[in-house]
N, C-alpha and C positions, 0 to 999 in steps of 0.2 A: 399564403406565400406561394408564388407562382414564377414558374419562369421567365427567360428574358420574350422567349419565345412564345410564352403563354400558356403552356402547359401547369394543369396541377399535379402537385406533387403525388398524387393517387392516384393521376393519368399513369404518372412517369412510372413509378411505382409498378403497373399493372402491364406497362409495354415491356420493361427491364424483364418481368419474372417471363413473360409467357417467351421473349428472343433468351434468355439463358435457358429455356425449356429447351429448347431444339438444339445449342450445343453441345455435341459429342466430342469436340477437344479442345484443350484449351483457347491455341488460336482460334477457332471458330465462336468460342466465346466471346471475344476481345473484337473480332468482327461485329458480331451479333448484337452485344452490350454499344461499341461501338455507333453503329448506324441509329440503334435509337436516341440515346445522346445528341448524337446531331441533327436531329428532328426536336430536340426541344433545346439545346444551349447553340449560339457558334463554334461547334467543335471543331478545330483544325486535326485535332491529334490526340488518339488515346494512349496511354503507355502503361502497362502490367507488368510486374516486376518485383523479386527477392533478392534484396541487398546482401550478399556473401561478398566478402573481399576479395580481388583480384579475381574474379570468374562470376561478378554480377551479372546477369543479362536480362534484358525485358522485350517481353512484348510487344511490337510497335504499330496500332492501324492506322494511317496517315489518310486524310481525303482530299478530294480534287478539289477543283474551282468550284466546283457547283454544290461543294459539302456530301456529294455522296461516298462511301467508303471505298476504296480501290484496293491498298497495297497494305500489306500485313507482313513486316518484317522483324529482324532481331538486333539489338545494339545493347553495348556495356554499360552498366550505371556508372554515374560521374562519384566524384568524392563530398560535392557539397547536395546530391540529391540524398546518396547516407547518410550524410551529419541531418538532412532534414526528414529523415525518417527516425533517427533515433532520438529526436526532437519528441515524435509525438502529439506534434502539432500541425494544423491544416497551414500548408507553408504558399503562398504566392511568390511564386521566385521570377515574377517580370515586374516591370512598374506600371502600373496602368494609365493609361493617355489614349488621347481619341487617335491616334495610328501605332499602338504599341500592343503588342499583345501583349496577354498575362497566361502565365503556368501555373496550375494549383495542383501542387502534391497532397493525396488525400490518405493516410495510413489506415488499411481495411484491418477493423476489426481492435481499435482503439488506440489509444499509445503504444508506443515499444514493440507495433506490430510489426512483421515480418514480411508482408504484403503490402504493398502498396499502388493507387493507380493515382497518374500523371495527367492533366485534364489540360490540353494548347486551346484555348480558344481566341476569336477571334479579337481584333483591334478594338481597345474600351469596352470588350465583354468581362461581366465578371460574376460570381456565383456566391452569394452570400452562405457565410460560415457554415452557420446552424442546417441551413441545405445541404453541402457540401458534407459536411460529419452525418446527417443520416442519408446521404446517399453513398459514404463509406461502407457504414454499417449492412444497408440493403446489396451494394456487389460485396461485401464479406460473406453473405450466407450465400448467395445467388452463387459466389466460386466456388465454395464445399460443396454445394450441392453437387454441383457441376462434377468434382474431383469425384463423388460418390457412387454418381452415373456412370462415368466413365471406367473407375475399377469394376463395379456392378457389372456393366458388358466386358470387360478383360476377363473375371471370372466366368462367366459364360460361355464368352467363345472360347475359351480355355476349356471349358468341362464338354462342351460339344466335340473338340477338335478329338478330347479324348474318346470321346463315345461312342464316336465314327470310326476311331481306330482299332476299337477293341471290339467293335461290330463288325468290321474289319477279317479281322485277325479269327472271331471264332465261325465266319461264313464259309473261309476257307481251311477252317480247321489245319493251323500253320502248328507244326512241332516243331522241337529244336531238335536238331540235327544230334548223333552222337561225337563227343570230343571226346578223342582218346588221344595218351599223350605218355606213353610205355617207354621210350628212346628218349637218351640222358638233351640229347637236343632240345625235343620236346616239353619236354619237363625242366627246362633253365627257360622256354617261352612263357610255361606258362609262371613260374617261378616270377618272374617281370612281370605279368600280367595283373597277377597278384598283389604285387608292393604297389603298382601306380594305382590299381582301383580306389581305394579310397579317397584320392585326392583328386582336384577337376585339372591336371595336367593334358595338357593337350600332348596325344599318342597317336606315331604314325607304322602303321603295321605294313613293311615291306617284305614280298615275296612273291612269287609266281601265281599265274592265275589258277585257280583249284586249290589252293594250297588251306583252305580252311579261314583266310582272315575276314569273313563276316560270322563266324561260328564264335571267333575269339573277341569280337567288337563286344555281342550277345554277351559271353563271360564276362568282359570288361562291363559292362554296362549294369548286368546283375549284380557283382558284388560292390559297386561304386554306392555311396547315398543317394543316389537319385534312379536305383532299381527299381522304384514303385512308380518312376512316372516313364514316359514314352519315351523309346529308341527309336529316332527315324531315321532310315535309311535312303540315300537319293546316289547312284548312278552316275557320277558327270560324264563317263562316257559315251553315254545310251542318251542323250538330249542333243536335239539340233542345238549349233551354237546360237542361233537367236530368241533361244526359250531356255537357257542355262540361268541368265539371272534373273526370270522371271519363276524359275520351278524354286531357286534358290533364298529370294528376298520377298515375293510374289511382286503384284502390281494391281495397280487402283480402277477401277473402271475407268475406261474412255484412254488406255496407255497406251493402246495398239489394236489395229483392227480384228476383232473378234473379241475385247477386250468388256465381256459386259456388265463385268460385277466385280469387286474385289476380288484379290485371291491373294490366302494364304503360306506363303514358303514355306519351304522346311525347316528356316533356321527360325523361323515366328510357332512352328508348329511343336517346334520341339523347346519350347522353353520351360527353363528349370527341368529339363531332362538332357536327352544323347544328342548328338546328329551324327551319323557315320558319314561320312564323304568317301565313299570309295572310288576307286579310280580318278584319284584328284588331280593326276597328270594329265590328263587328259581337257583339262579346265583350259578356255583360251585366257590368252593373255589381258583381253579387256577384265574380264571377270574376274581374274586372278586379284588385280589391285582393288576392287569393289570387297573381295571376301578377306583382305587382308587389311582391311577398314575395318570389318566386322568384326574380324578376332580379333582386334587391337581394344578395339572400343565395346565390342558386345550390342554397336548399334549399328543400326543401317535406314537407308528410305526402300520402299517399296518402287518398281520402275511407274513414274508418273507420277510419285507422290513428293508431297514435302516435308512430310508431317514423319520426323527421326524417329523409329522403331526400338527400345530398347527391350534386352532378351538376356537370361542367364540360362546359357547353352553351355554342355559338354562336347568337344570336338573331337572326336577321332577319325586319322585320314587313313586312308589307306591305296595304294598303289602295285600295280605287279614292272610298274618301269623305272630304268634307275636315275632317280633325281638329279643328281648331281653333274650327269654329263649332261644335260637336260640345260640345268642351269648355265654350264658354260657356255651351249650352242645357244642361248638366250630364247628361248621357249620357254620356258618356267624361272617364275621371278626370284633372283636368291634371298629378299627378304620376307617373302613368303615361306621357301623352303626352309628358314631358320625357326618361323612363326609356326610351323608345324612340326618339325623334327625337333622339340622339345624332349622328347622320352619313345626315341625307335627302339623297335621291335622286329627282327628279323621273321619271317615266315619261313621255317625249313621247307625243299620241296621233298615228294615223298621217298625220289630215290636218296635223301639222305635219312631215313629213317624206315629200312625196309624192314627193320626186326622187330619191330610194333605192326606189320602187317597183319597176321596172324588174328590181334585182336582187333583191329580195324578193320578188316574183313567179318569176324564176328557181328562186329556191332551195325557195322551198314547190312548185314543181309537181316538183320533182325528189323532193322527200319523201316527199308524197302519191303519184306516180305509182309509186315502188318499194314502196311499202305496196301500192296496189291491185293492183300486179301488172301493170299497166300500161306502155304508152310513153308518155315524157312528150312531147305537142306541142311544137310550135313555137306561140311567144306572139307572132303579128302585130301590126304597129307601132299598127294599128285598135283590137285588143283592148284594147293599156296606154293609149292617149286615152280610150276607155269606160271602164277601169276609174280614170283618175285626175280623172272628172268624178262618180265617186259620191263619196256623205258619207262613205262609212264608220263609224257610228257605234259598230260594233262590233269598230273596229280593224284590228289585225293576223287574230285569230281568226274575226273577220267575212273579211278575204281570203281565210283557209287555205280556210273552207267553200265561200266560190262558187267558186274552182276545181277544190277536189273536183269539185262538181256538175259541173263544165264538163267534164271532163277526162268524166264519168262519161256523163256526154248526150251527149258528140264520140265518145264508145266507144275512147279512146286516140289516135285519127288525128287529130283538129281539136281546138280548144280553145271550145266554143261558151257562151262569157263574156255576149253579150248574150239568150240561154234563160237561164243561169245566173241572172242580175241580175234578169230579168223576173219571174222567180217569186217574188214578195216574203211573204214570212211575213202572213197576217192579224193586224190590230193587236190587240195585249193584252188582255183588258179592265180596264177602270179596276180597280185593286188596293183592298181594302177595308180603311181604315186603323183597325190595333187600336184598341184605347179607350183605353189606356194610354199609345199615342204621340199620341194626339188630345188626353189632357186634358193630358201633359207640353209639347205643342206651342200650346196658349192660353197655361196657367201660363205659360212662357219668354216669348211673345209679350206679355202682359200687363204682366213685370216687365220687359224688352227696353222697351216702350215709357212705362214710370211709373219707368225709369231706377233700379229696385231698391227703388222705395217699395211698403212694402205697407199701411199704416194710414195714413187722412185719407179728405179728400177726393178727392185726386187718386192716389190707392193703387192697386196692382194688386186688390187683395180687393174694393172697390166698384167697378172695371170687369168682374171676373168674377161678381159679385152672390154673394158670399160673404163670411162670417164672417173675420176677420183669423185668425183660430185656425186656422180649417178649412182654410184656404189654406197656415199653414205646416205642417201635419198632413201635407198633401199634397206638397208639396214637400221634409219628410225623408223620407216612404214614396218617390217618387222620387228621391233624390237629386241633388236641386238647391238650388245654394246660393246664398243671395240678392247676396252680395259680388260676384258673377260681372258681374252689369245693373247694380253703384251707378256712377254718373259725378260726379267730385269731391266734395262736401262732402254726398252727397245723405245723408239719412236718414230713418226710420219718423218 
């Protein structure tokens, strides 16, 4: 029994195994399988596909005029292509005539299967039965295989990603920090900390920067079910914005220049574990609607990829800016900021808990002084009155560093806290504010005070001495949307 094309079936046979050899995903399968197919039948059109109602979808590789394969896309199953799957029987659902195509529905892996591939071939081509059912049967193992390969490398690169990181983790000999949590403040954070760990609720830990909310992510994370696998941590503020959704979803070779191999994200790296997002305010607004895909769904594509990513990641964000005015000036998305502020978490700063200093200063100079290598002093009752008459404005991580110093100036024997504090940092200089947060920060201020009007007399456009157009021109290139400033019945 041989093809129309001539091929024997132990040709076919031997092309099918060695093209599903080298697929590593499904679609590439469905290509792979594809092309040879149509080196031996007229194949118009391959179709891969699991009948679930109302969310069928299949596989689709479609070829050109010259039968080579091009396009590999996705579409919904019909209702009469199910009824001829739960047939269980090889179905030809065209008529066949010398200018009519025929379709043959092939179910992999016998009656009542679950699987099935769709075979369009050419005008008055057609594929005899008994063909037909054992080349069901041959793509039935030819896809497990394939499915077994591909988990195979998911577990791998999954056990590497770990390997790396806890290779990682003991080069640089990383401790965890001491939490201390003495002040009734304190102690209702970590209270909350506590009641959410066991569930994968998404937690956004707001407070100033120092304030400790990567120490508390660490807690969150350790007493959560997924303590035994990876916490990753990713900065949005500390990335150029044209490598934000590339550190975050990664990207495929050939996605951008310098681009020369896969690379893995954080939210792929951390699956079935944490991601802390810190400094999530800081995320631009393209990237904002990209991560808010992800949480929704748990899936994403890699930048250059098309091949959907799925991942069961634990989310916690965290921020020292305050969201909400954020949101109104239209810099941060508010269905985003609802998708994260599931179960906030305030961070006290430290001048609200000065009466836990005492033992917070304990605990960091015992940290600090086994890192330097050091003896830790004794902290004189002198030294904790100096230190609990500064501001602190940089916190907890403002403390850890003037003791360092101190511990480092005393040379281990004394703790010389008032050198430490003396030496104060020369002030900043004024920061030079982009042009972009300058005209997004009028625009906002403008409709903030014309209460969302932008046309009249009393409109935001003739306080900024602009066109009504050019103003909303500017305001979709920013996105800012004017509903955010209307107060009751206001309108253009």
């Amino acid at each position: 029994m041989t093809t129309e094309a001539g091929f024997e079936p132990v040709e076919l046979l031997a092309a099918l195994v060695a093209a599903a050899s080298e697929a590593h995903t499904r679609r590439t399968w469905v290509r792979r399988v594809a092309e040879v197919l149509a080196r031996a039948l007229p194949l118009v059109r391959l179709e891969l596909g699991e009948p679930i109602e109302g969310t069928s979808e299949v596989e689709v590789m479609s070829s050109g005029a010259d039968g080579g394969a091009v396009t590999t896309t996705r579409r919904r199953l019909q209702e009469p292509e199910i009824a001829a799957l739960r047939s269980g029987r090889i179905d030809e659902s065209a008529r066949r005539g010398a200018s009519v195509r025929s379709r043959i529905v092939v179910p992999l892996g016998g009656a009542g299967a679950a699987m099935f591939v769709a075979l369009s071939l050419g005008p008055g081509a057609r594929l005899p039965p008994p063909l037909a059912a054992r080349l069901g049967e041959v793509l039935f193992h030819l896809l497990r295989g394939q499915e077994v390969t591909q988990r195979v490398a998911e577990l791998s690169r999954r056990a590497h990603v770990e390997n790396r990181e806890l290779r990682e983790q003991a080069r640089h000999g990383e401790r965890e920090r001491p939490l201390v949590a003495q002040s009734a403040v304190m102690k209702e954070v970590l209270g909350r900390i506590d009641a959410v760990a066991p569930f994968d609720t998404t937690v956004l830990l707001a407070g100033e920067s120092g304030t400790g909310k990567e120490l508390l992510a660490q807690r969150l994370h350790r007493l959560s079910g997924r303590g035994h696998r990876s916490l990753m941590a990713i900065n949005c503020g500390a990335l150029p914005a044209n490598l934000v959704e590339s550190a975050l979803f990664g990207h495929e070779a050939g996605a951008f220049t310098g681009a020369t191999r896969r690379h893995l994200g954080v939210f792929e790296r951390a699956d079935r574990g944490t991601l802390f997002l810190d400094e999530v305010g800081e995320l631009p607004l393209e990237v904002q609607v990209k991560l808010l895909r992800a949480l929704q769904s748990q899936e994403f594509e890699r930048v250059g990829g098309e091949e959907r990513v799925r991942v069961d990641v634990r989310v916690i964000a965290a921020t020292h800016r305050e969201l909400e005015p954020m949101v109104a000036a239209g810099t941060f998305r508010r269905d985003l900021f609802f998708r994260l502020c599931v179960f906030p978490i305030r961070v006290p700063p430290l001048r609200e808990r000065l009466d836990e200093l005492p033992a917070l200063t304990a605990a960091l100079m015992a940290d600090i002084a086994a890192r330097l290598r050091l003896p830790a002093p004794a902290v004189p009752a002198e030294a904790l009155v100096r230190l609990a008459r500064h501001a602190w404005p940089g916190n907890v991580r403002e403390l850890g560093n003037v003791l360092e110093a101190a511990i480092i100036l005393g040379r281990g024997s004394t703790l010389a806290i008032d050198t430490a504090l003396a030496v104060d940092p020369a002030p900043a200089p004024a920061a030079v504010e982009p042009l972009e947060a300058a005209i997004r920060r009028c625009i906002t201020g403008a409709l903030r005070a014309c209460e969302g009007r932008i046309y009249g007399p009393n409109g935001a456009a003739e306080a900024l001495g602009l066109k009504p157009g050019t103003l909303q021109s500017k305001m979709r290139k920013l996105g800012i949307e004017r509903e955010a400033f209307l107060k009751g019945d206001a309108n253009e």
